[in-house]
DODREN-803826 format. One line per field, with one value per atom (N, C-alpha, C): atom name; x, y, z; residue number from 1; residue in one letter. Coordinates in nm, 3 decimals, always signed. Layout:
N
name	CA:...
x	X:...
y	Y:...
z	Z:...
resi	NUM:...
resn	A:...
END
This chain:
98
name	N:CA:C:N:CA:C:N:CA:C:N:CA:C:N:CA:C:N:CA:C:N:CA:C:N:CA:C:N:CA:C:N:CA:C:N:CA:C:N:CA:C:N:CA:C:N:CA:C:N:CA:C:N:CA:C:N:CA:C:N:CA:C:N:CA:C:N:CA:C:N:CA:C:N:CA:C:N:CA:C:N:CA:C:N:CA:C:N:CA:C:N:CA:C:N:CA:C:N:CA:C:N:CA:C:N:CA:C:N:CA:C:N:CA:C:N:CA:C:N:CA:C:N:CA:C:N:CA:C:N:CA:C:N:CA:C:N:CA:C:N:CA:C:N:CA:C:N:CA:C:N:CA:C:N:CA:C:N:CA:C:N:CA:C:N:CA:C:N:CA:C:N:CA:C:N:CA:C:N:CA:C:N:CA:C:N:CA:C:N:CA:C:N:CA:C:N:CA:C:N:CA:C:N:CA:C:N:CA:C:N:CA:C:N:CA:C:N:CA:C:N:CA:C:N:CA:C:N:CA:C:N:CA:C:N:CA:C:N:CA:C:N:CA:C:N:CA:C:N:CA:C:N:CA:C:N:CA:C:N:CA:C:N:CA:C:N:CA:C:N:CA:C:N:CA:C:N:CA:C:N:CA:C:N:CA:C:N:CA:C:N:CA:C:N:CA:C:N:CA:C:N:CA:C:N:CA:C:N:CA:C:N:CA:C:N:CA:C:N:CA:C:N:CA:C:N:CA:C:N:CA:C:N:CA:C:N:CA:C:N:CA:C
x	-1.089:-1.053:-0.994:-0.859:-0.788:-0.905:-0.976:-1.026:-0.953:-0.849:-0.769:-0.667:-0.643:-0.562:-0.397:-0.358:-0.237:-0.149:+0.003:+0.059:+0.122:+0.051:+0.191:+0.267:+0.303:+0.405:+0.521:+0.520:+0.655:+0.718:+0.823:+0.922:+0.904:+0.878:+0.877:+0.985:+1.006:+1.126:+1.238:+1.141:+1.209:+1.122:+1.186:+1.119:+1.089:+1.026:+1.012:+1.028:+1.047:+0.966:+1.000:+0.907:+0.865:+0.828:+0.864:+0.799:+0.714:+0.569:+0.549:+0.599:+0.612:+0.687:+0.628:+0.547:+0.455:+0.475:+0.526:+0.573:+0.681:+0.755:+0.854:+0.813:+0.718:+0.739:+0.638:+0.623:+0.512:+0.649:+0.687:+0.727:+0.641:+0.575:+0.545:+0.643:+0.613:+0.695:+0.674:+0.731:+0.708:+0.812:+0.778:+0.871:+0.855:+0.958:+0.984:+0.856:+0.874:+0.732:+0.658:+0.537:+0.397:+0.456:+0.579:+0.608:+0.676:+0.793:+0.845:+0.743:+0.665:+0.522:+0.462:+0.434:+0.369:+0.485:+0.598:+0.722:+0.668:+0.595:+0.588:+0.469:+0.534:+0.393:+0.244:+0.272:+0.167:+0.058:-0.078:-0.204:-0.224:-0.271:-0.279:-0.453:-0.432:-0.595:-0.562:-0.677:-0.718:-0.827:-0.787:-0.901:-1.005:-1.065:-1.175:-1.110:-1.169:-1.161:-1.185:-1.104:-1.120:-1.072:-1.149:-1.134:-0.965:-0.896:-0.782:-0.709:-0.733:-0.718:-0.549:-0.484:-0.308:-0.319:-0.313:-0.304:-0.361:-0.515:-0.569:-0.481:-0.462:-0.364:-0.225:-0.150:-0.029:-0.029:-0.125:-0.149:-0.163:-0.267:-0.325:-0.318:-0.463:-0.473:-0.654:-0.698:-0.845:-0.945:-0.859:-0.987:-0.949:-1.022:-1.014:-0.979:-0.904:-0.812:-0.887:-0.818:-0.893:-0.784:-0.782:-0.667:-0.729:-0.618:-0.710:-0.554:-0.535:-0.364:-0.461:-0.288:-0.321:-0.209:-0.203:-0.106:-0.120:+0.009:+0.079:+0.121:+0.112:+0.122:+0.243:+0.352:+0.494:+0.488:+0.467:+0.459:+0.338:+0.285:+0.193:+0.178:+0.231:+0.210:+0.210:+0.328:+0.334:+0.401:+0.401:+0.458:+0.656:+0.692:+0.863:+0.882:+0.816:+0.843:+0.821:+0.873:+0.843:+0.760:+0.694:+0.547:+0.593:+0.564:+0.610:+0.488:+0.402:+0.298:+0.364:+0.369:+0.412:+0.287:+0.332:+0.193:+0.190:+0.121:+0.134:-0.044:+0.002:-0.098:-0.143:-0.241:-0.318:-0.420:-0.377:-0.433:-0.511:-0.636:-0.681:-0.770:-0.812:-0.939:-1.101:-1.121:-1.216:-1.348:-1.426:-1.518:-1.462:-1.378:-1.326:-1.318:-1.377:-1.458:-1.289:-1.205:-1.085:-1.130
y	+1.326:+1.222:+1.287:+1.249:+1.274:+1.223:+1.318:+1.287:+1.292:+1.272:+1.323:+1.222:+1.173:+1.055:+1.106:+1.024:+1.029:+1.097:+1.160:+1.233:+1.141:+1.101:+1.001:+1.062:+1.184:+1.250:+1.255:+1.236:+1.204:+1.080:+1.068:+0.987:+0.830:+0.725:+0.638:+0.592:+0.513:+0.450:+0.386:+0.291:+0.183:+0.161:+0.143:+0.051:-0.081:-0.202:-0.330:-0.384:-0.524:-0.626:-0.725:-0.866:-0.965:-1.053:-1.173:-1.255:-1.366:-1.402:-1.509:-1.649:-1.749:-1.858:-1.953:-1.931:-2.003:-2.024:-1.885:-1.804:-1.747:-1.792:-1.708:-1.607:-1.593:-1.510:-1.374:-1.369:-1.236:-1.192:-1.074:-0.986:-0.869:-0.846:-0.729:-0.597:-0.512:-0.383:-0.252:-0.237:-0.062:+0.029:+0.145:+0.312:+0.332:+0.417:+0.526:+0.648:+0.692:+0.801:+0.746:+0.862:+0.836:+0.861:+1.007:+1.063:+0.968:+0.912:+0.780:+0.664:+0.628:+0.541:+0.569:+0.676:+0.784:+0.834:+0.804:+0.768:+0.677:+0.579:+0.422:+0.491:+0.467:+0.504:+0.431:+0.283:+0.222:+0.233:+0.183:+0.262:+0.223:+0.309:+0.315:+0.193:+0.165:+0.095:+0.149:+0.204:+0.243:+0.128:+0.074:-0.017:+0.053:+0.018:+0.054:+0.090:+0.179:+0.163:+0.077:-0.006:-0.121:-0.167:-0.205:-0.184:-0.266:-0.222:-0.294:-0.315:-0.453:-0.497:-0.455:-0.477:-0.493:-0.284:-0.247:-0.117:-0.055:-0.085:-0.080:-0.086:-0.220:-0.298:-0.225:-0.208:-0.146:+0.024:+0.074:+0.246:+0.245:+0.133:+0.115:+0.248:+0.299:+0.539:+0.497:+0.400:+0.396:+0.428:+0.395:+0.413:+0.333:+0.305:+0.166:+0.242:+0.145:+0.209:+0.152:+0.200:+0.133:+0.178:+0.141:+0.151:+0.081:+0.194:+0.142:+0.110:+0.029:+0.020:+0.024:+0.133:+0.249:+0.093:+0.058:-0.060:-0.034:-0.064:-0.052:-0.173:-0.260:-0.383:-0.318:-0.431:-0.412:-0.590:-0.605:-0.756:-0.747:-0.908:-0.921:-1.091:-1.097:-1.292:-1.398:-1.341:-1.448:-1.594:-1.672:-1.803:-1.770:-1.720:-1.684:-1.537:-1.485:-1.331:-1.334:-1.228:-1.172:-1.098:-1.054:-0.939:-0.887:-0.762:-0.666:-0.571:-0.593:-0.514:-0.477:-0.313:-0.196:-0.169:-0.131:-0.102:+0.040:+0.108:+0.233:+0.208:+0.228:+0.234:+0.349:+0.372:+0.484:+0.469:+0.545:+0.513:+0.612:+0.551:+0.657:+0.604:+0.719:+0.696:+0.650:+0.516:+0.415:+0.555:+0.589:+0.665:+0.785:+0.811:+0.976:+0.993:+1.110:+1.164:+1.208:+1.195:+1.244:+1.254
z	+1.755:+1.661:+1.536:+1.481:+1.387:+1.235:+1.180:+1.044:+0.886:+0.925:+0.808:+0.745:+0.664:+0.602:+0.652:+0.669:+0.749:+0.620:+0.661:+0.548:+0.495:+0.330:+0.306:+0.199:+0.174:+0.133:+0.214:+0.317:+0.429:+0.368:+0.453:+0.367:+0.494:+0.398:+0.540:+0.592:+0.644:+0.721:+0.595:+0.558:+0.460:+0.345:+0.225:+0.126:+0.154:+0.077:+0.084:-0.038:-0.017:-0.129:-0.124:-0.145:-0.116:-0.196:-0.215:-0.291:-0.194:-0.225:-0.158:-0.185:-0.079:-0.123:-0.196:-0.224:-0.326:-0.466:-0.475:-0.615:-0.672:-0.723:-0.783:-0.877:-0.921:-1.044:-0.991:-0.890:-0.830:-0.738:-0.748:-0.652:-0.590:-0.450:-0.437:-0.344:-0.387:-0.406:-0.326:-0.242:-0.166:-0.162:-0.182:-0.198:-0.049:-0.061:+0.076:+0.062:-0.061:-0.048:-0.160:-0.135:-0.254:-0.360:-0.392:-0.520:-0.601:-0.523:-0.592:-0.653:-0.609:-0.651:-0.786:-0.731:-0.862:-1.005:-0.963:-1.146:-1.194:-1.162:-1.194:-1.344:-1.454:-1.549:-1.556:-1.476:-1.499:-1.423:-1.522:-1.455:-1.315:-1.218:-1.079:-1.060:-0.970:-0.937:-0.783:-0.781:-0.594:-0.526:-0.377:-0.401:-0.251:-0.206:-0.098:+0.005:+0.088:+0.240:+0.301:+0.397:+0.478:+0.615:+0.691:+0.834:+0.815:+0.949:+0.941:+1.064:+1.143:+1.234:+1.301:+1.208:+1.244:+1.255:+1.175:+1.226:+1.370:+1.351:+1.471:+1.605:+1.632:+1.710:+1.732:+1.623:+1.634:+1.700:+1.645:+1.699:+1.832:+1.879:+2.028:+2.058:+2.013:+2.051:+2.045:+2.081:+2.114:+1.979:+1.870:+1.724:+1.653:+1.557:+1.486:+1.376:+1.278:+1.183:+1.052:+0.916:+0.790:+0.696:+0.601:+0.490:+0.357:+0.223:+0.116:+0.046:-0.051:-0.122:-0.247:-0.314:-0.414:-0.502:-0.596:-0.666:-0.794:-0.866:-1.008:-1.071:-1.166:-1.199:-1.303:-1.321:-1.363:-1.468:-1.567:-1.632:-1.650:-1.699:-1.731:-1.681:-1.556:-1.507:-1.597:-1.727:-1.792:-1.764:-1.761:-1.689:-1.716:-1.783:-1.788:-1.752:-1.690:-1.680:-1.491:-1.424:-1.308:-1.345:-1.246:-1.261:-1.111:-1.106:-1.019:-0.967:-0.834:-0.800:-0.664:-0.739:-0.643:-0.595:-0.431:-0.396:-0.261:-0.264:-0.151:-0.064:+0.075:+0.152:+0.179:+0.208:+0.275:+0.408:+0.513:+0.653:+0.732:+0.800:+0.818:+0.938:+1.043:+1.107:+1.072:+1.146:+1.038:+1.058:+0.907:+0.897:+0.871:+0.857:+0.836:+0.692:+0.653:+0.488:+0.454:+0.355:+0.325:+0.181
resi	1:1:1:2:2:2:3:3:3:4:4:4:5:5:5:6:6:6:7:7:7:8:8:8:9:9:9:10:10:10:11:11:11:12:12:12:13:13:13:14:14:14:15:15:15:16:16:16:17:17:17:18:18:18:19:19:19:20:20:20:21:21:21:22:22:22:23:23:23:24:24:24:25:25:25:26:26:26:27:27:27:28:28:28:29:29:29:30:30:30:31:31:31:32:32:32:33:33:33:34:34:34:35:35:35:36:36:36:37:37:37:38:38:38:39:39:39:40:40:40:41:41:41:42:42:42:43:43:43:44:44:44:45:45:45:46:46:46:47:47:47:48:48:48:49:49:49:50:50:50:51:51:51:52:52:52:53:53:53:54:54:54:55:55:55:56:56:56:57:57:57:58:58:58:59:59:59:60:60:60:61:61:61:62:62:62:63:63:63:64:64:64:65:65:65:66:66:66:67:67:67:68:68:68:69:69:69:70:70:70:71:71:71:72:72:72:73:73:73:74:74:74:75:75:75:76:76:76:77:77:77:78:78:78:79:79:79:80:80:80:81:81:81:82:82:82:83:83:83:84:84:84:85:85:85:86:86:86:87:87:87:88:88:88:89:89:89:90:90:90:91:91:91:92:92:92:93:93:93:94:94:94:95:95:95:96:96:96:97:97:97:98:98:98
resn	X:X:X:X:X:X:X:X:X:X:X:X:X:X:X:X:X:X:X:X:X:X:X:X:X:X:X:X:X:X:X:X:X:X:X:X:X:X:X:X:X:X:X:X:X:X:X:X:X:X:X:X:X:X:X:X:X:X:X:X:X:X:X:X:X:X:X:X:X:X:X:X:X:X:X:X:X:X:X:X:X:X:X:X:X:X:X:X:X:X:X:X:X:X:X:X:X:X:X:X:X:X:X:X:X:X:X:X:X:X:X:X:X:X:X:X:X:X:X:X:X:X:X:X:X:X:X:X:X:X:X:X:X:X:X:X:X:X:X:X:X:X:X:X:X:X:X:X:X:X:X:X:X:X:X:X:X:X:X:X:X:X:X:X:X:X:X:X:X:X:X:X:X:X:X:X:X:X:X:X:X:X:X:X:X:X:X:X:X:X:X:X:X:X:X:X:X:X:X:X:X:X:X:X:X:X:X:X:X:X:X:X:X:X:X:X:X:X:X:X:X:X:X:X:X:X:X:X:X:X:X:X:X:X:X:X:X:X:X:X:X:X:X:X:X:X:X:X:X:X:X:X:X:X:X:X:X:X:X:X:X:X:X:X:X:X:X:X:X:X:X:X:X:X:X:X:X:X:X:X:X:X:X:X:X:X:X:X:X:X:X:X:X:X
END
């Protein structure tokens, strides 16, 4: 079993970003790498390890997966402003000490 957080210094495929349709004024936000993420000056929030079904599923390699998103807030959700939450994942074998 792979114990080790996947490399996310590699470069991924694609960037993203999304608004839900609910909302105009929330955009969320993804880089190609972590380093690009990490220009963003604003303070980082890391949140938990958490089991994660869609990864799981997508790997289909017989271990259950978990992921924590590392996110940067851009605004402040004022009712005339966009607010911009960039966000980077981190993936890993569910239980593995990284």
């Amino acid at each position: 079993m792979n114990a080790e957080i996947l490399d996310t210094t590699k470069e991924r495929r694609s960037s993203w970003c999304g608004s839900p349709m609910d909302s105009g004024r929330i955009v969320y936000a993804g880089f190609a790498t972590k380093a690009e993420f990490d220009l963003l000056s604003s303070a980082e929030r890391v949140g938990e390890w958490a089991a994660c079904k869609t990864t799981t599923l997508l790997r289909n390699d017989g271990n259950q997966w978990e992921r924590r998103c590392h996110s940067k807030v851009v605004g402040s959700y004022g009712a005339d402003e966009v607010t911009v939450i960039f966000q980077w994942w981190d993936e890993r074998v569910a239980g593995s000490e990284a």
